[in-house]
N, C-alpha and C positions, 0 to 999 in steps of 0.2 A: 691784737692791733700792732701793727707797725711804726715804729717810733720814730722822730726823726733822726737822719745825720747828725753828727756834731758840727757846730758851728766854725765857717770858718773866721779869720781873720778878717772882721773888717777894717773898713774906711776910718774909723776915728780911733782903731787901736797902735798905739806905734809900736815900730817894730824894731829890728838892734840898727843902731848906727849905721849909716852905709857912708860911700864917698861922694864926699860935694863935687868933683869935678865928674869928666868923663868917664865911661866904663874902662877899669884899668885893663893894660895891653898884656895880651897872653900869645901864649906861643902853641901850634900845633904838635904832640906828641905822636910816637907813632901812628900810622892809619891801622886804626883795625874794624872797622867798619865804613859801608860802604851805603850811602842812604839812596834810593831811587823813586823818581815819583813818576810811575809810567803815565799819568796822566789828570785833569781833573774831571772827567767824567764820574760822579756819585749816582746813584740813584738815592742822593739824601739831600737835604740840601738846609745843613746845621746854624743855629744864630751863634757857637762860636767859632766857623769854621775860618781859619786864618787862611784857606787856600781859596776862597772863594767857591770851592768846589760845588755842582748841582748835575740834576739829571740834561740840562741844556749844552753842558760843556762840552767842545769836541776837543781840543787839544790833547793830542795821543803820542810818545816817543813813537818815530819811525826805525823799519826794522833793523836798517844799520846800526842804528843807535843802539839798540837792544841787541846787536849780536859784542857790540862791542862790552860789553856788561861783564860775561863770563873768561874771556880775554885778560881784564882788567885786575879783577878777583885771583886771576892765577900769577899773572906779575907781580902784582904788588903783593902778594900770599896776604888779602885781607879774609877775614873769618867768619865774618857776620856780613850777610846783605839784607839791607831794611828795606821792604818795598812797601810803597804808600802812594796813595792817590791825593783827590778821588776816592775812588773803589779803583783800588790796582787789578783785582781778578775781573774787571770788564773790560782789563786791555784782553785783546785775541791773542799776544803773544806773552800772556806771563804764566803759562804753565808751562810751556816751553825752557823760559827761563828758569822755573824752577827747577824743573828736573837738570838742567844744566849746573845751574851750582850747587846743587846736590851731589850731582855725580861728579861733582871737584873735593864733597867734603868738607862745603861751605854751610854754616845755620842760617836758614830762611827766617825771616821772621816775616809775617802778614800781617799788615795794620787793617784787621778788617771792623769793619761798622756791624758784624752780626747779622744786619737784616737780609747782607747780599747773597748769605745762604737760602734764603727762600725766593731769589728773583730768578723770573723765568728763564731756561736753562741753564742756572746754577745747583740743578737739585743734585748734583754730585760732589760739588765743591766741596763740604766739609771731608769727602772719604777722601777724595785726590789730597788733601791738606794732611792728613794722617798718615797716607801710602806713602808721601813726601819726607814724613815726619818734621815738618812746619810748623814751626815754635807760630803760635797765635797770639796779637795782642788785639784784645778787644776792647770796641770802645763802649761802653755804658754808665754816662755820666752821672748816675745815682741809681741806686735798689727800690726808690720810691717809684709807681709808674706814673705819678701826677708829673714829679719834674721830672722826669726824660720824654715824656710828650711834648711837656714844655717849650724842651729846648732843642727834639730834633726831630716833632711831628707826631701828630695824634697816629696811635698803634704799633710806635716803633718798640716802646718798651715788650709789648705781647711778641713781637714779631724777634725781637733780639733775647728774650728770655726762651724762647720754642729753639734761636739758633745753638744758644749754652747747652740746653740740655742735648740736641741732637752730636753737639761736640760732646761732651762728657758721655754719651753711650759708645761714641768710637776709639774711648780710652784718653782724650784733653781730660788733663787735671786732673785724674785719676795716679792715686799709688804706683809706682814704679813702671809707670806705661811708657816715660821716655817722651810723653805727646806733652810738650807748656803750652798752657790756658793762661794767659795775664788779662788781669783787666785793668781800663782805663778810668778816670774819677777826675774830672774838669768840675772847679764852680761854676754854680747858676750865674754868679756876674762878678763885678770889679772888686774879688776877694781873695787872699790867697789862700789854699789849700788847706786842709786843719791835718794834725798828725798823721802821716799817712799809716804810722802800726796802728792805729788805734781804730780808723776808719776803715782799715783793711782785715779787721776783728770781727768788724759792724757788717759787712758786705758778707763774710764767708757766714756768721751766723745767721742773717737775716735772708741769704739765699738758699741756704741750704735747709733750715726750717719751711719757708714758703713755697721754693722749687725744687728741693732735692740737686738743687747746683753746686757742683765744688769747681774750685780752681787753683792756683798757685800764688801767686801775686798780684797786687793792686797797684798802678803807680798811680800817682798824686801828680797830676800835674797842671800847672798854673796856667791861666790864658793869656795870651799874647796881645797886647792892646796896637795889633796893626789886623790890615783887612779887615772883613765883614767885622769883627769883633772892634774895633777900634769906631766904626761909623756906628755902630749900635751905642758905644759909649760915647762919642761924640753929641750926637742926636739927642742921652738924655741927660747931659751937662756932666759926663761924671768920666771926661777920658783924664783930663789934671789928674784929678784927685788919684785915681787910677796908677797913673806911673809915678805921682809924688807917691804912693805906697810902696811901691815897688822900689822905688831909690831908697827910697826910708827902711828899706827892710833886708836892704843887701847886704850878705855878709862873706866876709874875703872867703873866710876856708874853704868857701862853696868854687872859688875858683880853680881849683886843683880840679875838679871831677866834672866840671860842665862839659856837653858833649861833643862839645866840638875839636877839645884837646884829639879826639881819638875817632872824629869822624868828619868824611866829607858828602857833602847833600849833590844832588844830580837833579835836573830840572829836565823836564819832557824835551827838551832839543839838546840835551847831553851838555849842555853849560853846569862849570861847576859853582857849588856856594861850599861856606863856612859850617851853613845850617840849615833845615828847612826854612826857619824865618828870614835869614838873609836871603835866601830863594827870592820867595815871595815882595820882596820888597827891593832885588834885583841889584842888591848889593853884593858886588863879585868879590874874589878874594884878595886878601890885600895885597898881591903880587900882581893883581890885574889879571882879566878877562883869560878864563881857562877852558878847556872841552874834556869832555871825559877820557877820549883818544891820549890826549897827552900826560894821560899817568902809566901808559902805556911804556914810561920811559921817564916819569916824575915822580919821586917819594919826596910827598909833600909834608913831611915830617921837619919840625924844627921851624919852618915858616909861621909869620907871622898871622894872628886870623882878622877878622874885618871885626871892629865892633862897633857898638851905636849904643844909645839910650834905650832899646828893646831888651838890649840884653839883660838888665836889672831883671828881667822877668825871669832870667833862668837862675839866678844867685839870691832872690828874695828869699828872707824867711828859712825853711830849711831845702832850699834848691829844688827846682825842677828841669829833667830832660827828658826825651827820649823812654828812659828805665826809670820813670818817676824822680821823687825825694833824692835828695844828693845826701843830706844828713845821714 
């Protein structure tokens, strides 16, 4: 029998001191990653997806916009491109790009949802991901399949457990194969994260006992109390309580490594942000309204970044970004 996760951090436990004013002001370090969200077309459609993403969406970057991508990457010599939706692999032009910043010698990373491997004509997807050699991060917000039905649709756990394993025969997450498998670990609701070494102990033994699944990394990371997720807590009296944790739980040292020091977010019409969630909540940079085009000619290194009361969400506890835990 399968046990449960570790508990995380609730609601009435407090957490280390944070600051009574606003989120303190930070500065951007070099760019070394480049985030892109070709679109919010999903075929999922998540209760904590902060992008509103569903299978209904059309909004898609047009192609200018996407040829300007590999342009960008070679100016500014950035190292990492983060593509994210949505489901980025249902834009029609992001194998294209891949192979483009690949063949600059740039690391792909795919925020894929696992299930988009079994969607009709994706059944090649996972090998092109390999041939690429495209670092994966997956998203499966627990190894229980009761809460990942839960929280992103009756069969998704069957159907994203069938995607691990078909990654894992093509060499993800195997020994010296060069192919990264990460997975992803969101709470069920307005909690933060519980250790991520320790949780990330609990996912590799409990996957690879039950599925024969290995992988590499776990990130931990905290939900965002805006979009869908913020109206789910709203609705059942619990978004306060929510961010007074989250302020309650900030802690400075986590401001050195939050991700936005070392990246910039890209919105399907090539507008830039600070971060996906400044994305989403359409708060531009704080040097004002930017397009992807003009880093063509901007190293935005040293500028200041935008920040808000969301942010508390990436410095709580022991930090969340992008690459999980900041701790």
């Amino acid at each position: 029998m399968v046990s449960s996760p570790p508990q995380p951090v609730s609601l009435d436990e407090p957490g280390a001191s944070g600051e009574r004013g606003g989120f303190p002001a930070i500065q951007r370090t070099a760019l070394t990653t480049l985030q892109v969200n070709l679109g919010y077309q999903c075929n999922q459609a998540c209760s904590h997806c902060h992008v509103n993403a569903s299978p209904s969406r059309t909004e898609r970057m047009d192609e200018a916009t996407l040829a300007l991508i590999p342009a960008v990457l070679e100016a500014r010599q950035i190292g990492t491109l983060d593509l994210t939706g949505g489901a980025p692999e249902l834009h029609t032009g992001f194998r294209g790009l891949v192979r483009a910043a690949r063949g600059l010698g740039v690391e792909v990373i795919d925020r894929c949802n696992l299930t988009i491997l079994s969607e009709p004509g994706q059944e090649d997807l996972a090998a092109f991901l390999a041939d690429q050699g495209v670092t994966v991060v997956a998203s499966l917000p627990c190894y229980l399949e009761a809460n990942v039905d839960r929280q992103r649709g009756d069969g998704v756990f069957a159907r994203s457990i069938a995607g691990l394993q078909r990654l894992n025969a093509l060499g993800y997450g195997q020994p010296d194969s060069g192919l990264a498998l990460h997975l992803v670990y969101n709470p069920q609701g307005p909690v933060l994260p519980p250790a991520q070494a320790q949780l990330e102990a609990d996912y590799k033994r409990v996957l690879a006992a039950e599925f024969g699944i290995v992988f590499n990394q776990l990130f931990a990371l905290a939900n965002m109390p805006i979009q869908r997720f913020s109206a789910v807590l709203r609705a059942s009296g619990q978004l306060e309580g929510y961010q007074a944790l989250l302020r309650a739980s900030h802690r400075p040292a986590n401001l050195e490594r939050v991700m936005c020091r070392s990246l910039i977010s890209v919105d399907w019409q090539g507008q830039l942000f600070d971060c996906d969630f400044n994305q989403q909540l359409q708060l531009p940079l704080a040097a004002g309204p930017a397009h992807l085009r003009d880093l063509l000619q901007r190293d935005p290194a040293g500028e200041a970044i935008r920040v808000a009361d969301h942010c508390f969400g990436c410095t709580a506890g022991s930090g969340s970004s992008c690459g999980g835990a900041l701790g």
